[in-house]
PyMOL Python script that loads the backbone (N, CA, C, O; Angstrom):
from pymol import cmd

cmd.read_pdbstr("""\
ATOM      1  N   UNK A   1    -187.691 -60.160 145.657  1.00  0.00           N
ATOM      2  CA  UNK A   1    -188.259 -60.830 144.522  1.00  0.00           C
ATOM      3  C   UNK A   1    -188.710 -62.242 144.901  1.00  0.00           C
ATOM      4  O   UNK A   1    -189.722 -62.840 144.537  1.00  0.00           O
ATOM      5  N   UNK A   2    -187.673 -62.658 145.759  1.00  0.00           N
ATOM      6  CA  UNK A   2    -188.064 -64.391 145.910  1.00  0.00           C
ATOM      7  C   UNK A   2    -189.810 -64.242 146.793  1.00  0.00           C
ATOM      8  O   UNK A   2    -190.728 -64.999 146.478  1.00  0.00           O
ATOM      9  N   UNK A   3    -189.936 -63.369 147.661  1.00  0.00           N
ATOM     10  CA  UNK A   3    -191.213 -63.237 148.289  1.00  0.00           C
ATOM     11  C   UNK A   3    -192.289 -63.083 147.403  1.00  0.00           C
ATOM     12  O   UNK A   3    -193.211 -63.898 147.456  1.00  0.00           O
ATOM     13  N   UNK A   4    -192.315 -61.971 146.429  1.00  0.00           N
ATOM     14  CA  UNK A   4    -193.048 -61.951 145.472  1.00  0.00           C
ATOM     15  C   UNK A   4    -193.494 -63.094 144.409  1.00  0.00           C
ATOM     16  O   UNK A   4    -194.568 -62.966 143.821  1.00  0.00           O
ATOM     17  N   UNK A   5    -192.648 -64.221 144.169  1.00  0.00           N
ATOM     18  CA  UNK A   5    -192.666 -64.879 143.746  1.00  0.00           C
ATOM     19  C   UNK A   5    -193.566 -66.616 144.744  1.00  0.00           C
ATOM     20  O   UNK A   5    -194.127 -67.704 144.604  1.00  0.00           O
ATOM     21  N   UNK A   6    -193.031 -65.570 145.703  1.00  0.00           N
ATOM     22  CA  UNK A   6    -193.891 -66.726 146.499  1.00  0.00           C
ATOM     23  C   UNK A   6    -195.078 -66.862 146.408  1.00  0.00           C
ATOM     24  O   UNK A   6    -195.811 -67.755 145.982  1.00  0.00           O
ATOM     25  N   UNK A   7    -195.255 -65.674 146.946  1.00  0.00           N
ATOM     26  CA  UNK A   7    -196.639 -65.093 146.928  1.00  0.00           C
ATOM     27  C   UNK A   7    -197.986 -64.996 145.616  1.00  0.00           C
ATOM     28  O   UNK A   7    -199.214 -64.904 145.619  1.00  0.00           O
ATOM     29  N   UNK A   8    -197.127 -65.063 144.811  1.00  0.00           N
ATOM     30  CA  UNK A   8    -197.653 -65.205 143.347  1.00  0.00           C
ATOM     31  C   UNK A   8    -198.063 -67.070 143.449  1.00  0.00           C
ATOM     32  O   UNK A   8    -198.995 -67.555 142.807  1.00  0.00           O
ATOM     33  N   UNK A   9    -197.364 -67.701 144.161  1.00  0.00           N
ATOM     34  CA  UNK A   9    -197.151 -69.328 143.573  1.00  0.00           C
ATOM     35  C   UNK A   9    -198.682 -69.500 144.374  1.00  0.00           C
ATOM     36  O   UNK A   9    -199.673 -70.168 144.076  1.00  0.00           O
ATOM     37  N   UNK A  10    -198.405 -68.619 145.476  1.00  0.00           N
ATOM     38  CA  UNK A  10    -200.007 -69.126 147.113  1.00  0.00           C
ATOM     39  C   UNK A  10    -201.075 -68.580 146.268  1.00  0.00           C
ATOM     40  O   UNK A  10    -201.990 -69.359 146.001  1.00  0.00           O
ATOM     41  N   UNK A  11    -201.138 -67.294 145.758  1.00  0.00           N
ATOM     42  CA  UNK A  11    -202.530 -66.690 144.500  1.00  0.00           C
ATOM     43  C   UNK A  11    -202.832 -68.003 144.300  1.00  0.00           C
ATOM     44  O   UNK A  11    -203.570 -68.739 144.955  1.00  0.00           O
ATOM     45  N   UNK A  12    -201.843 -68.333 142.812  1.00  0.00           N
ATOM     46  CA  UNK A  12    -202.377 -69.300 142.386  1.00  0.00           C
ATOM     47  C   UNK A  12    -203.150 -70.785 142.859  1.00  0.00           C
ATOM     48  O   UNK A  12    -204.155 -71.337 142.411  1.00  0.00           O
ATOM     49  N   UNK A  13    -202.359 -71.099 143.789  1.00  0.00           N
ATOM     50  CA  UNK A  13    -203.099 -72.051 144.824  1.00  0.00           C
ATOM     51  C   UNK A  13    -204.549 -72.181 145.193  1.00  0.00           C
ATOM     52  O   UNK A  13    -205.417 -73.041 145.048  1.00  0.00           O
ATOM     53  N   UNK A  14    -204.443 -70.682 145.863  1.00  0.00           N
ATOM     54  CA  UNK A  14    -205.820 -70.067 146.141  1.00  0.00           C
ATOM     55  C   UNK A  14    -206.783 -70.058 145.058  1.00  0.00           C
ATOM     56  O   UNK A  14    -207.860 -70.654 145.054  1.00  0.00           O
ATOM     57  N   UNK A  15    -206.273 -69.284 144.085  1.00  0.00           N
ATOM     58  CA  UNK A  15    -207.220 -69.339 143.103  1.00  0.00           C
ATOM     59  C   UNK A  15    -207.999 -69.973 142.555  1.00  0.00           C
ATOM     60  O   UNK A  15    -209.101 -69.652 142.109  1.00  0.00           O
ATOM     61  N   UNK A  16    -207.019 -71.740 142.551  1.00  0.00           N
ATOM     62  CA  UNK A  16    -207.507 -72.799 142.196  1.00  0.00           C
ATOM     63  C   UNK A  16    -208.518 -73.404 143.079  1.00  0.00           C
ATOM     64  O   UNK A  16    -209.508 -74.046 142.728  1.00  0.00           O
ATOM     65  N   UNK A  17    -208.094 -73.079 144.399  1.00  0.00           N
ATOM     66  CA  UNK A  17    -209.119 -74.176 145.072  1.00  0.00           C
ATOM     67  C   UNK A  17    -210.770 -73.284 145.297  1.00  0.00           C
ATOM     68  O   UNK A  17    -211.917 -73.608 145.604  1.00  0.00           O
ATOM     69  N   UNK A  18    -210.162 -72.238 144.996  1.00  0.00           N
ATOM     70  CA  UNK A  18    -211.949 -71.350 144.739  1.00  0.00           C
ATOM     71  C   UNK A  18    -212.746 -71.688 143.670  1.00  0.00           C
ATOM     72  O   UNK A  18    -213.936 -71.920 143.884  1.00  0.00           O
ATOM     73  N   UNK A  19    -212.201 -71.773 142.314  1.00  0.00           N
ATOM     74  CA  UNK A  19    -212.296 -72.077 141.273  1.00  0.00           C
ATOM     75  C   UNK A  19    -212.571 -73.622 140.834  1.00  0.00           C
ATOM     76  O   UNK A  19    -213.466 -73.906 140.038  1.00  0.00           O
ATOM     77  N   UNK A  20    -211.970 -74.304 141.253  1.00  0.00           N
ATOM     78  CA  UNK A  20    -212.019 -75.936 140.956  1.00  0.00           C
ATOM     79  C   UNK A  20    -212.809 -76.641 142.825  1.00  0.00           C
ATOM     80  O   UNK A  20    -213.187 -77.791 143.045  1.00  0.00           O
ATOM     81  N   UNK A  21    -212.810 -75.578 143.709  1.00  0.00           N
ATOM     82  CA  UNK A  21    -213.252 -76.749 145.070  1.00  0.00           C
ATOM     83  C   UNK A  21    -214.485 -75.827 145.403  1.00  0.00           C
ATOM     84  O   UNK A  21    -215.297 -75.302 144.641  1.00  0.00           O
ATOM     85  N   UNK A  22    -214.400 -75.797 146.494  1.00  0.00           N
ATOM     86  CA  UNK A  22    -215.326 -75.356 147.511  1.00  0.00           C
ATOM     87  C   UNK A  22    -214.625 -74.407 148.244  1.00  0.00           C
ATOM     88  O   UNK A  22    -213.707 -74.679 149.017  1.00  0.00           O
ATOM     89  N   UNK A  23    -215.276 -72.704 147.881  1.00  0.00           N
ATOM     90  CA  UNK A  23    -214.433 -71.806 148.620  1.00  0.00           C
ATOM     91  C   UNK A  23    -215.276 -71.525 149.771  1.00  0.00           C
ATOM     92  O   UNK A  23    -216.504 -71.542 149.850  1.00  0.00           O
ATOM     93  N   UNK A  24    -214.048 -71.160 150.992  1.00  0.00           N
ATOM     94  CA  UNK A  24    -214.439 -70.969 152.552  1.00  0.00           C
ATOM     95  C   UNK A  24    -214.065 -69.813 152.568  1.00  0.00           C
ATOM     96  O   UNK A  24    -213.392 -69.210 151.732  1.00  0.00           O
ATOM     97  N   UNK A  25    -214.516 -69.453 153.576  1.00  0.00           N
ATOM     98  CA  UNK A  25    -213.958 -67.942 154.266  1.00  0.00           C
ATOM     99  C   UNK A  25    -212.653 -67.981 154.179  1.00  0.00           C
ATOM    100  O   UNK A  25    -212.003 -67.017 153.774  1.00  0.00           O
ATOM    101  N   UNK A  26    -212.119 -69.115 154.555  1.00  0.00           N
ATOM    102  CA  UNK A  26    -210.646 -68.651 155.088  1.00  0.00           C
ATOM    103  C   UNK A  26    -209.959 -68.793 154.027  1.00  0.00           C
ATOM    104  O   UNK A  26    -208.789 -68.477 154.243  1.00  0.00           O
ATOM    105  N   UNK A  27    -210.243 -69.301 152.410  1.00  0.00           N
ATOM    106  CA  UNK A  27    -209.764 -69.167 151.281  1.00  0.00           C
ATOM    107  C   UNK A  27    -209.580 -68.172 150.913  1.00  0.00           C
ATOM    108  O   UNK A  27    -208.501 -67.710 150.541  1.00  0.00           O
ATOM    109  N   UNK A  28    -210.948 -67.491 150.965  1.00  0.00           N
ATOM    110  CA  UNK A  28    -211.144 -66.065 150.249  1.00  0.00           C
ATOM    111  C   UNK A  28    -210.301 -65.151 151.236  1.00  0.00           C
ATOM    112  O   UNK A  28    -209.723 -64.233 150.655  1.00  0.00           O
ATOM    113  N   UNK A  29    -210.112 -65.214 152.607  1.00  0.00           N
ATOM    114  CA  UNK A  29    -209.163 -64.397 153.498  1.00  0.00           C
ATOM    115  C   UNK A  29    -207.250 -64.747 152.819  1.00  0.00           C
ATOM    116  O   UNK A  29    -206.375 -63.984 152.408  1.00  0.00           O
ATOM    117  N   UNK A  30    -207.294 -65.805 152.949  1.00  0.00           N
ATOM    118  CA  UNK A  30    -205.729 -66.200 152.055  1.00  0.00           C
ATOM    119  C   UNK A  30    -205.400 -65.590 151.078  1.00  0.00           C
ATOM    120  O   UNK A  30    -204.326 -64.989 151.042  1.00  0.00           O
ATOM    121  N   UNK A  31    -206.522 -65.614 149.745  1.00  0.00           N
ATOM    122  CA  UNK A  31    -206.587 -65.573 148.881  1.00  0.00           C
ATOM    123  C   UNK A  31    -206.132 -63.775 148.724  1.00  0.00           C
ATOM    124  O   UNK A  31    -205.249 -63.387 147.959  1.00  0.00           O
ATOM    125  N   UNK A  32    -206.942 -62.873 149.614  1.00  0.00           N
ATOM    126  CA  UNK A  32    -207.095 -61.463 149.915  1.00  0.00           C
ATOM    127  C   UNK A  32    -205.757 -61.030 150.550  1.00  0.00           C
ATOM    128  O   UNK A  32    -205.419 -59.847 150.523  1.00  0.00           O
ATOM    129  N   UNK A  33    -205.013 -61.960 151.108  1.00  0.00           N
ATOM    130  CA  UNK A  33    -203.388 -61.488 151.890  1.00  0.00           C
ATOM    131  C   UNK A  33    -202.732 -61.605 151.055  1.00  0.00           C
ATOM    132  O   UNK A  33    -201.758 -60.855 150.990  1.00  0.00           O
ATOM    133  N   UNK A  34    -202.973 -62.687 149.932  1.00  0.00           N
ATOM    134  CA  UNK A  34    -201.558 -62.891 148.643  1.00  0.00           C
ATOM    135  C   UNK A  34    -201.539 -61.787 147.941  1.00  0.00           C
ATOM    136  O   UNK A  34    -200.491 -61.370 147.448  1.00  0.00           O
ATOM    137  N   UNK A  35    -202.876 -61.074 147.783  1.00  0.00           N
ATOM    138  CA  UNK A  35    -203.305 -60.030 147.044  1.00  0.00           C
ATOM    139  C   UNK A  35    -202.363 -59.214 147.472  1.00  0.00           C
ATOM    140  O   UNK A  35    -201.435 -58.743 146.814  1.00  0.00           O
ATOM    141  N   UNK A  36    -202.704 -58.993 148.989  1.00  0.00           N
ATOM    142  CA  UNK A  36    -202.108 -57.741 149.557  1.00  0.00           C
ATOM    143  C   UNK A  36    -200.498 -57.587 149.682  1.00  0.00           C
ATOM    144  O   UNK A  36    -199.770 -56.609 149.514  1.00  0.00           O
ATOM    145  N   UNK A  37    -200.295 -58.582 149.948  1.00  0.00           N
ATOM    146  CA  UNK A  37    -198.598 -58.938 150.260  1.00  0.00           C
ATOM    147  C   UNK A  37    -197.850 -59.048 148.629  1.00  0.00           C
ATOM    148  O   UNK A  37    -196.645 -58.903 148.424  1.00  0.00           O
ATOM    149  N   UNK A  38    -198.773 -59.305 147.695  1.00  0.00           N
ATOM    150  CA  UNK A  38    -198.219 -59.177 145.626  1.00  0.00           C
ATOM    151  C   UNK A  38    -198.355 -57.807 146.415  1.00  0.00           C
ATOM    152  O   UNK A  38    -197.737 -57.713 147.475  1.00  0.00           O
ATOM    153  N   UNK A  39    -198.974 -56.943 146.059  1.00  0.00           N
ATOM    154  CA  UNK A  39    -199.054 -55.319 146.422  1.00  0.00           C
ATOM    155  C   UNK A  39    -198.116 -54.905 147.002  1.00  0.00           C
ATOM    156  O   UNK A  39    -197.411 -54.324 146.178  1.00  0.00           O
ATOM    157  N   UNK A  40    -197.529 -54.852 148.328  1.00  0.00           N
ATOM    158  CA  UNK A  40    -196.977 -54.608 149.031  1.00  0.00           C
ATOM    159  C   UNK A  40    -195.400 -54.834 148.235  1.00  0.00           C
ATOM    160  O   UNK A  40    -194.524 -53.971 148.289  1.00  0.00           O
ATOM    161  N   UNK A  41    -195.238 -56.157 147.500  1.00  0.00           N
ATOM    162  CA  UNK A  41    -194.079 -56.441 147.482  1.00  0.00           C
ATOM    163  C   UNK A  41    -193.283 -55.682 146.476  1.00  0.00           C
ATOM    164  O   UNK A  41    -192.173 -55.156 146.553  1.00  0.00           O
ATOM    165  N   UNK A  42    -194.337 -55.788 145.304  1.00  0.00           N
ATOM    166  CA  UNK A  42    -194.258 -55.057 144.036  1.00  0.00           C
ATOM    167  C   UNK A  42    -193.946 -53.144 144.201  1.00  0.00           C
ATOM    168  O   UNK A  42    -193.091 -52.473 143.622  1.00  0.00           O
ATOM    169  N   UNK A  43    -195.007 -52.700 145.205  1.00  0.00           N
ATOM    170  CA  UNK A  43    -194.135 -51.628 145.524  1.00  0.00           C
ATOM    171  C   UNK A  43    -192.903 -51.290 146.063  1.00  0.00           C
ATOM    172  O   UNK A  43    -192.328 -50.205 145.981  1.00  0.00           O
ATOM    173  N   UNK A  44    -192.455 -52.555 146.758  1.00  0.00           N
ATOM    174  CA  UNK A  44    -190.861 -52.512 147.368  1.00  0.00           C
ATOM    175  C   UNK A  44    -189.994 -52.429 146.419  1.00  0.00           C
ATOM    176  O   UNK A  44    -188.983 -51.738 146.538  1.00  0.00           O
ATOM    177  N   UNK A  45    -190.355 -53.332 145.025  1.00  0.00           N
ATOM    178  CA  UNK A  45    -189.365 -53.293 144.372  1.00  0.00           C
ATOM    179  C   UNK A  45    -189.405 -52.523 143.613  1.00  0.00           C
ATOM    180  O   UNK A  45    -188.296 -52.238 143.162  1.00  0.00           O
ATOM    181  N   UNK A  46    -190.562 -51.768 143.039  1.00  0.00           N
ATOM    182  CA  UNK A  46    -190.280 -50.473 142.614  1.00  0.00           C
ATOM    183  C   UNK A  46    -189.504 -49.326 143.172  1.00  0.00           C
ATOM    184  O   UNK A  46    -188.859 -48.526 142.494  1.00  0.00           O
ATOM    185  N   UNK A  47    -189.624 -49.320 144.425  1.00  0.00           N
ATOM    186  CA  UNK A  47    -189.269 -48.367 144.933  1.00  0.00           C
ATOM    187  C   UNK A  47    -187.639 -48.400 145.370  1.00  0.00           C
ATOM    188  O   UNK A  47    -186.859 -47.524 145.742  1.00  0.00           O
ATOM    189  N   UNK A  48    -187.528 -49.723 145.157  1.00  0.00           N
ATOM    190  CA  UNK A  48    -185.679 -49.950 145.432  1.00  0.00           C
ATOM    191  C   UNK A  48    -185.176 -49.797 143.643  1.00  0.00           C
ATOM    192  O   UNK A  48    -183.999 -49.678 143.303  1.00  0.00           O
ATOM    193  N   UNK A  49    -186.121 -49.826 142.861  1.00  0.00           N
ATOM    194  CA  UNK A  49    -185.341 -50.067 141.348  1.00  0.00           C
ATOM    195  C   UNK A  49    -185.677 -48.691 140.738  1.00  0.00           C
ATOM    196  O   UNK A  49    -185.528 -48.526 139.527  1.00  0.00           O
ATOM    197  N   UNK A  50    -186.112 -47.728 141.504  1.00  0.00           N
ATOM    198  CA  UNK A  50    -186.520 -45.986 140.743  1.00  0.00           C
ATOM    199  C   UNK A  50    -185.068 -46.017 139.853  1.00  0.00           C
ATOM    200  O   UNK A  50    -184.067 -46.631 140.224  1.00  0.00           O
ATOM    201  N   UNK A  51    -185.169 -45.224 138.603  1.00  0.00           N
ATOM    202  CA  UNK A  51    -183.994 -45.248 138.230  1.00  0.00           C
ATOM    203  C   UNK A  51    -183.248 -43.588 138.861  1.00  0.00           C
ATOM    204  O   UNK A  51    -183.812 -42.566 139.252  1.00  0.00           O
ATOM    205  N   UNK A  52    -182.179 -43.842 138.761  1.00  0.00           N
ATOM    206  CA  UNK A  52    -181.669 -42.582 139.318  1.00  0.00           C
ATOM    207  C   UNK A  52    -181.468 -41.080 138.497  1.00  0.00           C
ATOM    208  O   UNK A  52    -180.564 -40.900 137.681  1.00  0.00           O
ATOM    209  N   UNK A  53    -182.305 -40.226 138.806  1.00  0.00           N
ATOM    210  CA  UNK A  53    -181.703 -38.990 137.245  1.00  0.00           C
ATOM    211  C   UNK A  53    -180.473 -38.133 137.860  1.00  0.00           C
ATOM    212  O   UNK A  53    -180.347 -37.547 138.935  1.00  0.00           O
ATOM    213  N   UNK A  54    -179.442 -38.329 136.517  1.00  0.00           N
ATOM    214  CA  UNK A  54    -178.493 -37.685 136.613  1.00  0.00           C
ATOM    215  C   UNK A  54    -178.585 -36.130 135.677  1.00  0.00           C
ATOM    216  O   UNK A  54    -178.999 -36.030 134.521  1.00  0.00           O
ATOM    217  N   UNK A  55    -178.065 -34.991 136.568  1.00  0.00           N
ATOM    218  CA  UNK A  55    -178.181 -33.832 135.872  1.00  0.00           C
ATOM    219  C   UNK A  55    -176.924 -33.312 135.840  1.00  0.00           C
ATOM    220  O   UNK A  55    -176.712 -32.244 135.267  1.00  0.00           O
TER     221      UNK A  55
END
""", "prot")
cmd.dss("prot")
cmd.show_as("cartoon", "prot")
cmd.util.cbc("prot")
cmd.orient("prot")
C-alpha cells in the first residue's frame, strides 16, 4: 500500500507539471511508469486481499 501511495503522490506531480509547465518527453515517460507501477500495484493488492470462499 505504502508504494501505491507513493506512486499516486509522483502521478500527481507529474500531472501537474504537464498541466501547469512545459511537458518533455521525459515527463510524459514518468508520468506513463506511475501509471504503470498504480497498475501493477493495485493488482498486488487485489490479489493478496481475494476474499477467501468457505464451503
Amino acid at each position: 500500500m505504502h508504494d501505491l501511495i507513493r506512486s499516486a503522490v509522483s502521478l500527481g506531480m507529474e500531472r501537474h507539471s504537464v498541466l501547469f509547465g512545459r511537458p518533455t518527453a521525459r515527463t510524459r515517460a514518468r508520468e506513463r511508469e506511475s501509471l504503470e507501477q498504480i497498475t501493477a500495484d493495485r493488482r498486488l493488492i487485489g490479489a493478496l486481499t481475494a476474499p477467501v470462499v468457505r464451503g
